[in-house]
C-alpha positions in Angstrom: 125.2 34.6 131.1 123.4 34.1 134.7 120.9 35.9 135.9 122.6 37.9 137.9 124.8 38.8 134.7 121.5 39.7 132.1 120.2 42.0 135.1 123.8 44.0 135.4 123.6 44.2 131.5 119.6 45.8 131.3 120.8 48.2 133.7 123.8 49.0 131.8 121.5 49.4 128.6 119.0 51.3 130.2 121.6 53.8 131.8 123.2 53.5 128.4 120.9 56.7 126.8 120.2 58.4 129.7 124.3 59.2 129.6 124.8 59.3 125.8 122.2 61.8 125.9 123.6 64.4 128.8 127.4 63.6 126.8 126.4 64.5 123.8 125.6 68.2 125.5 128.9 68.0 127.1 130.8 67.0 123.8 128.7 68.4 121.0 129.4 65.2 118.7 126.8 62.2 118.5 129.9 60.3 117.4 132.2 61.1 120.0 129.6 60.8 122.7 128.4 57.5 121.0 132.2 55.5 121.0 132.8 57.0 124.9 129.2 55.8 126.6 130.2 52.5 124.7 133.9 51.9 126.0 132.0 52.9 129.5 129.4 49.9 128.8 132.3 47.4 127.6 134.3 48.4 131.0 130.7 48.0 133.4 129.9 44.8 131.5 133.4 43.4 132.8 133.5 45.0 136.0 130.5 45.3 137.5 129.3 41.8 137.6 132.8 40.7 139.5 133.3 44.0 142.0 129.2 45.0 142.1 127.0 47.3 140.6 127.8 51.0 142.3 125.6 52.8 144.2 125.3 55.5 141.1 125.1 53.4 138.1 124.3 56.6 136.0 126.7 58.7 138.0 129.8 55.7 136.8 128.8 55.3 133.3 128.9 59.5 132.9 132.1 59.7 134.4 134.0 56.6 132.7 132.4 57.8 129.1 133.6 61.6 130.0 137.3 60.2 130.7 136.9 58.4 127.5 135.7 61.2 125.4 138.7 63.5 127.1 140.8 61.2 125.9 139.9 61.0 122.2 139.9 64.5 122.7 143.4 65.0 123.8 144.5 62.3 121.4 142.9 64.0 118.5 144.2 67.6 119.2 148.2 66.1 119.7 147.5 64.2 116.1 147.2 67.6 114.9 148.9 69.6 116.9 146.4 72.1 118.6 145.6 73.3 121.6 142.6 71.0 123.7 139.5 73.2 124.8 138.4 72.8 128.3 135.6 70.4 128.4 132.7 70.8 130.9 132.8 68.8 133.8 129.4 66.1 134.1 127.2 65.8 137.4 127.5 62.5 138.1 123.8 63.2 140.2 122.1 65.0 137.4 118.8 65.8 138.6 115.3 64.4 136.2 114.8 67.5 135.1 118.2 68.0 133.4 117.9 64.2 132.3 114.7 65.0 131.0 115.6 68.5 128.5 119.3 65.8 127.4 116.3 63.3 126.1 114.5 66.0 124.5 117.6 67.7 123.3 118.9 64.5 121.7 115.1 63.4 120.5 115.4 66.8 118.4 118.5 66.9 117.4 117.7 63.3 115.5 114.7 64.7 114.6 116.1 67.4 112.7 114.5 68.4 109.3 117.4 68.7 107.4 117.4 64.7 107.2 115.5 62.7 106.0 112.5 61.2 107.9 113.5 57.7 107.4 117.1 58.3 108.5 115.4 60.9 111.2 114.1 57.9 113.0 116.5 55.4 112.5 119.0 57.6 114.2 116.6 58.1 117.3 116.1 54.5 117.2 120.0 53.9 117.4 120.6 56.5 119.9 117.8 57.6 122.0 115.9 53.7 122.0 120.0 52.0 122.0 118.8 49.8 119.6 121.7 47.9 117.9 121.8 48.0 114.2 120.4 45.3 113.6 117.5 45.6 115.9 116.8 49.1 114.0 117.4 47.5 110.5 114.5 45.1 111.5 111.8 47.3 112.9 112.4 49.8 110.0 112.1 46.3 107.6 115.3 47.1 105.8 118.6 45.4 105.3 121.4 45.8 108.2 124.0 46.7 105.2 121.7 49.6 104.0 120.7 50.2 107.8 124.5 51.0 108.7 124.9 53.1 105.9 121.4 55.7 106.6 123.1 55.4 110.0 126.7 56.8 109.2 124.9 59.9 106.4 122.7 60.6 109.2 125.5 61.4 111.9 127.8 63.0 109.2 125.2 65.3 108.4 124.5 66.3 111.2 128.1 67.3 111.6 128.6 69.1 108.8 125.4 71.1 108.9 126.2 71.9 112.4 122.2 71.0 113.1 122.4 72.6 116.8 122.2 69.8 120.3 118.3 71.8 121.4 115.0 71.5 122.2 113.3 73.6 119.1 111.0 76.9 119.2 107.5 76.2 119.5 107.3 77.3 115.8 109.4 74.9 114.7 108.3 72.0 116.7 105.6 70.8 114.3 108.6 70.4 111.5 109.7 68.2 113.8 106.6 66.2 114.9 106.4 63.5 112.6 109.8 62.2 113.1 109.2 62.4 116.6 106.1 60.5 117.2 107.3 58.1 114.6 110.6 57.2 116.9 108.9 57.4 120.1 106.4 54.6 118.8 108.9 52.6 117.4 110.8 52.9 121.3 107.8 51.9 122.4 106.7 49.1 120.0 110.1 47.3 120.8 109.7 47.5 124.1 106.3 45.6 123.8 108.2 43.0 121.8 111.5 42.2 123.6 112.3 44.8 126.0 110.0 46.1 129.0 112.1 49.0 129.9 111.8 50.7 126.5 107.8 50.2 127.2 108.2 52.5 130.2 110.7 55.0 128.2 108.1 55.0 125.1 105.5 56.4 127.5 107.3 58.7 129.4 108.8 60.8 125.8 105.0 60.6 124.7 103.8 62.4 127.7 106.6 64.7 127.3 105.7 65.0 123.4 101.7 65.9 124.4 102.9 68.5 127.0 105.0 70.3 124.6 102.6 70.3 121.9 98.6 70.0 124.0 96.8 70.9 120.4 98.5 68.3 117.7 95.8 65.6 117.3 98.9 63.7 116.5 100.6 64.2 120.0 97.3 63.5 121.8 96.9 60.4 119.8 100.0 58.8 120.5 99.8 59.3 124.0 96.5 57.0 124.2 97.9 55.0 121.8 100.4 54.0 124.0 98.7 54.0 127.0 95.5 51.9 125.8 98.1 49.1 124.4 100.4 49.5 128.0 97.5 49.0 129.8 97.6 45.8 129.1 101.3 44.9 129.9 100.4 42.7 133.3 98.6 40.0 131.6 100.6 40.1 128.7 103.4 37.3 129.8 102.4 34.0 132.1 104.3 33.0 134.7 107.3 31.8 132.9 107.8 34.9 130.6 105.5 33.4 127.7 102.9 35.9 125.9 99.9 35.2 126.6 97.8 36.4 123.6 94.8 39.1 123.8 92.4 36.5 123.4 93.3 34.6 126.6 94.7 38.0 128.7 93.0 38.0 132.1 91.3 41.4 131.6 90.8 42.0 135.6 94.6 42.9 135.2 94.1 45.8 132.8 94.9 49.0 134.4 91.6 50.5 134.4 93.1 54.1 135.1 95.6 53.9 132.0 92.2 53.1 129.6 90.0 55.8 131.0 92.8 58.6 130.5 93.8 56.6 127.0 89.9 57.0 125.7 89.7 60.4 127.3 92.2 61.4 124.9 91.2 59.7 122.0 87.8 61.7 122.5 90.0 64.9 122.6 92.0 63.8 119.6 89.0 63.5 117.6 87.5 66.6 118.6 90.9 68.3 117.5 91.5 66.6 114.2 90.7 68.1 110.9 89.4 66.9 107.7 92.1 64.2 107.3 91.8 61.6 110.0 95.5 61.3 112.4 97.0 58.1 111.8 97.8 57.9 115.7 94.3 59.0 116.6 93.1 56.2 114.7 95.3 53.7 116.0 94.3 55.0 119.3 90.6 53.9 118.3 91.3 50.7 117.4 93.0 50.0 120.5 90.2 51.3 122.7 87.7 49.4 120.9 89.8 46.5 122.1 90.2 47.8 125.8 86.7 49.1 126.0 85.2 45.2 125.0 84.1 43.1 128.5 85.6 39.8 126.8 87.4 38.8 124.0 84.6 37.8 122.3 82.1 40.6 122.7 85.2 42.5 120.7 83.0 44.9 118.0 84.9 43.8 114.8 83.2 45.2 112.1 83.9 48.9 114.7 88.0 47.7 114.1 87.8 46.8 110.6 86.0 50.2 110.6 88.8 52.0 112.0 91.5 49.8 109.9 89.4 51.0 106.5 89.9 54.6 108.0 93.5 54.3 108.8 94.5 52.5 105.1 93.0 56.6 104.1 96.4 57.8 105.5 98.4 55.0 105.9 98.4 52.8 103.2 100.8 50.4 104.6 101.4 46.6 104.4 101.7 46.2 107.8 98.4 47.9 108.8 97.0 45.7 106.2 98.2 43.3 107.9 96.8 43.9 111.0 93.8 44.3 109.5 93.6 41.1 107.9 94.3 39.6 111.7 91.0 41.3 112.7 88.9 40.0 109.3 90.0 36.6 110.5 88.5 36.9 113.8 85.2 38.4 112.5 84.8 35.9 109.2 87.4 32.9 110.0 91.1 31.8 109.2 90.7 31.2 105.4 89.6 34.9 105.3 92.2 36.0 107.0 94.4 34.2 105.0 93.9 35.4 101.6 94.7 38.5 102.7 97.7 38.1 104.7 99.1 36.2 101.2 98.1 38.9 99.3 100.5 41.4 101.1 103.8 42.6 99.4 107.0 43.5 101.0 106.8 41.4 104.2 109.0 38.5 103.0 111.7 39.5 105.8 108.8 41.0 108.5 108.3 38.1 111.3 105.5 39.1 112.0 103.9 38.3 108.7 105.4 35.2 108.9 104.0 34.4 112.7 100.3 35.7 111.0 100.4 33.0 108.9 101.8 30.4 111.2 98.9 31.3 113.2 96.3 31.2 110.6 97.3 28.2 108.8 97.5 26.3 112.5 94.0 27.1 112.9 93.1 26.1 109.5 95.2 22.3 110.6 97.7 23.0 107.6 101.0 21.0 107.9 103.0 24.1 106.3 102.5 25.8 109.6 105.2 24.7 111.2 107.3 25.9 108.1 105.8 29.3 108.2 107.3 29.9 112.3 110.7 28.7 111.0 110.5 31.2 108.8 109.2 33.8 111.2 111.8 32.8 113.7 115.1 32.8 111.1 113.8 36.8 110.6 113.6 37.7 114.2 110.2 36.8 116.0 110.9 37.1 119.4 112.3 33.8 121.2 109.1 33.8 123.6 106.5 34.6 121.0 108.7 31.5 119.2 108.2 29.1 121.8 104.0 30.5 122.5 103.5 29.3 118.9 105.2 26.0 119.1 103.8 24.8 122.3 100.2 26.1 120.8 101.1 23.9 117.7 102.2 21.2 119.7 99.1 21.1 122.0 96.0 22.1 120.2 93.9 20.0 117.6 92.7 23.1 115.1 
């Protein structure tokens, strides 16, 4: 595809939920609305690229998906012989606000508690992130097959329990909350991986998240949890798209503004959280501890291992062990860092436990390194965190 072509198709993807969300209000089916916002993607993907991208993106992708879901409609109705309710005409020039409540809408509507919380946020994933299957099935480290499946129960549940298209009661948004934050990280965390625009998405739905609910430690938390790690999105990718790790990030292009109001609410998070520490509160910590140093290496590790102690109190995970086992390294050295990493269960299809120990065993001048980003690349390590690691393997001496 040129470059002309991969910009026409982020715009398309980007559009993509803005519209499922405001048809999925029109319609009242996240099935329905889901097949007609793709057949409106397919037909922009061929068009666009040889007649030009319209003036309204948006405004085309609503209307092409409406005619599409009137048709199914119509199509559906003659099968069995009833009579076709009127459907609501779209605004092709919905204003934010409106786009804003069909986000929220569709954010709680995923969220629902009648399902599960695993298949709460792989829905939102699918639908409000447009994640692909596969994409979902790999931040949620399970198999596409079983992926697909959670996927179709999800939808067909929420059909058949008729869980209402609406922003909740403020008594029964904290039902909702952990699902919620969950997704909205997971939006985010792709983003910081792959695909900016979700980056910018992830932040917006967590400042909507903190306004809705101002007293949940949780909400505060994942607000300066993303903003401390955005923060840093400038220096994070050279000139030709390569990451450039935290270590080597030119700190002057930090957004100064983004830390002071992420640490500002991680003081206020604190202050608001009770007995049991808030997993995203923590996280928040950890990040400002990392924000807050003047240079990489006046980073306080035994303050992150701290905070990473803290977190494994209400999130037991392998992945934050993990991450913690990144920090030990830096504080006592590669073989410490190591151990631990090998020690972890669970991770055998995560890349990212695979890059770890590329990383680690590079610095310690093993040979299997290079097996170990083979490995991390076959399970989906981003292509330019791929080619960071082989160029660092190719041109340092450990």
């Amino acid at each position: 595809m040129t470059h002309a072509g991969d910009a026409v198709a982020r715009l398309v993807r980007d559009e993509g939920t803005r519209v499922l969300a405001t048809l999925v209000r029109v319609t009242g089916s996240v099935d329905l609305a889901e097949d007609a916002v793709q057949d409106a993607v397919v037909r922009a993907l061929e068009t666009w690229p040889r007649d030009g991208v319209p003036g309204n993106p948006r405004g085309w992708l609503l209307v092409a998906a409406r005619h599409r879901a009137v048709d199914v409609i119509r199509r559906e109705a003659k099968r069995l012989g009833k009579e076709v309710d009127a459907m609501p005409a779209v605004d092709p020039c919905p204003d934010p606000v409106a786009v804003r409540d069909d986000l929220l809408r569709l954010v709680f509507t995923c969220c629902h508690p009648a399902l599960s919380l695993e298949a709460q946020v792989a829905l939102a994933l699918r639908t409000l992130g447009g994640l692909s299957t596969a994409e979902v099935a790999r931040a949620l480290l399970v198999p596409e097959a079983t992926m697909a499946k959670r996927l179709t129960r999800a939808k067909q549940k929420i059909a058949t329990a008729r869980i209402p298209y609406r922003v909740p009661s403020a008594e029964e948004l904290p039902s909702r909350l952990a699902g919620v934050a969950s997704t909205v990280y997971l939006i985010f965390n792709e983003g910081y991986t792959s695909r900016s625009a979700l980056l910018t998405e992830g932040v917006r739905l967590a400042r909507l998240l903190a306004s809705l609910m101002p007293d949940e430690p949780t909400a505060l938390g994942l607000l300066a949890l993303v903003l401390l790690q955005d923060a840093r999105r400038a220096a994070r990718f050279d000139s030709s798209g390569l990451p450039v790790l935290l270590a080597a990030q030119d700190r002057t292009k930090w957004d100064s503004e983004l830390i002071k109001e992420g640490v500002a609410l991680v003081g206020v998070g604190l202050r608001r959280t009770p007995a049991v520490p808030d997993a995203y509160v923590v996280q928040a910590a950890i990040a400002a501890c990392h924000d807050l140093a003047p240079s990489y290496a006046e980073t306080n590790w035994d303050a992150v291992i701290s905070w990473y102690d803290v977190l494994l109190s209400v999130q037991d995970t392998p992945v934050v062990r993990l991450n913690r086992a990144a920090a030990v390294a830096e504080r006592d050295g590669p073989a410490a860092g190591l151990a631990l990493v090998d020690e972890l269960p669970g991770l055998a299809e995560y890349p990212w436990w695979h890059a770890s120990r590329a990383e680690l065993l590079h610095r310690l001048g093993s040979p299997s390194a290079g097996a170990a980003l083979a490995r991390a690349e076959e399970t989906g390590l981003p292509a330019a965190h791929v080619a960071h690691l082989r160029a660092r393997m190719k041109s340092e001496t450990p």
